[in-house]
N, C-alpha and C positions, 0 to 999 in steps of 0.2 A: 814316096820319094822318087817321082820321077826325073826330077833334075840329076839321079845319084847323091843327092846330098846328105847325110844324117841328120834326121833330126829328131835329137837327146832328149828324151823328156815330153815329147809330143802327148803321150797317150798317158804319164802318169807325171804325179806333182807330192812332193815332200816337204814340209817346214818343220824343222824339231827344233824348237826353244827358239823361235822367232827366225829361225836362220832359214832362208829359202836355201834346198840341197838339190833343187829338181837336177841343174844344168852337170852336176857332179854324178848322179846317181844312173849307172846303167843298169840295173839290177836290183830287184825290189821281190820280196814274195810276204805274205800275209798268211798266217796260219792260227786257228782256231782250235783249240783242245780244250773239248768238252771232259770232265769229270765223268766218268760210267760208275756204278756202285748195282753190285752185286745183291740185291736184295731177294734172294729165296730164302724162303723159308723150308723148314723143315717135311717131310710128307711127299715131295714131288720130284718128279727125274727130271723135269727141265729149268731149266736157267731161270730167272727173271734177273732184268738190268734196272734204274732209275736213273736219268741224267742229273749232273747238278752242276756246280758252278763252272764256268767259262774264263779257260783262259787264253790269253791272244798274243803271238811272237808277230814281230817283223824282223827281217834281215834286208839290211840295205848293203849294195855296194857299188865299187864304181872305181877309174881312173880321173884324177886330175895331174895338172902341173903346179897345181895353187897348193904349198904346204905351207898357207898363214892359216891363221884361227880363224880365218873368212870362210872357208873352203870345206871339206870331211874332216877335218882335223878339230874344228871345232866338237862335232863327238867326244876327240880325245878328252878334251878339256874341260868335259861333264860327264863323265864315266862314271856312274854310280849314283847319280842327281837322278830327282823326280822333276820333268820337265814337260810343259805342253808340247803335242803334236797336232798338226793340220794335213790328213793323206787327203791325195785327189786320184781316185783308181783310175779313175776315166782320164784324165788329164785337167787342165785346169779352164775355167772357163763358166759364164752364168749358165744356170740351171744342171749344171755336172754336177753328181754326186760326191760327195766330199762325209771324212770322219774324222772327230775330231775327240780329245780327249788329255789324259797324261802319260806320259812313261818314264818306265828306269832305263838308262841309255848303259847296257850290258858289253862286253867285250867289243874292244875294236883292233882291229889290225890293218897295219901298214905296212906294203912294200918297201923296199929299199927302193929309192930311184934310177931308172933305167931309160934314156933316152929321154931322159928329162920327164917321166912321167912314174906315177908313183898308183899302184892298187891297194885298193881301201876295202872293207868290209864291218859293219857295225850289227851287232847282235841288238836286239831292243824287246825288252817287255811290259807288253802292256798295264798301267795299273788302273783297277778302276772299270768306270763304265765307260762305253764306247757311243756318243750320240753323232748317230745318222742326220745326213741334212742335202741340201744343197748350195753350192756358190752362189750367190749373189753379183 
């Protein structure tokens, strides 16, 4: 940002249920939780673990001025729905890494509007498998 400008969304990209949220979303994290299972057996003092299935949260958030169904609010109004998603971690752009897949669109929350702008926050979990690729 040398000019001092912001700019929103440069280095990450979000579409859930066809809706591009990149320009809404200032806040983004990806988290992975693997299954641990305990598997010792009897006879021995130490531990044995076994991984197994994988599960995957996102939490998205952000400020807009936009409170139509165009905007974060669209979350609202599939809360509980299985719906594709398209993340871009790197930003968006050919040959960037891109994951693509489904989710359940889990809790959202909304500010009350303050100077005409309103904070957003959306829980999301993943369902399903997760295929890796790149932009085209």
């Amino acid at each position: 940002m040398p000019d001092g400008v912001a700019d929103h969304g440069k280095d990450f990209g979000i579409i859930i249920n066809t809706k591009a949220l990149t320009a809404y979303t200032k806040t983004g994290s990806w988290e992975v939780t693997p299954d641990i299972h305990d598997v010792t057996g009897s006879g021995t003092d130490d531990k044995k673990y076994r991984g197994g299935q994988v599960a995957r949260t996102m939490t998205l958030g952000g400020w807009t001025d936009d409170d139509t169904a165009d905007g974060p609010r669209h979350l609202e109004t599939i809360a509980g729905d299985t719906v594709t998603f398209e993340r871009h971690p790197s930003g968006t752009g050919t040959g960037k890494r891109k994951q693509t897949g489904s989710c359940v669109i889990g809790k959202y929350v909304e500010s009350s509007k303050n100077d005409d702008i309103f904070q957003w926050t959306c829980d999301i979990t993943i369902t399903g498998a997760v295929t890796e690729g790149t932009q085209a």
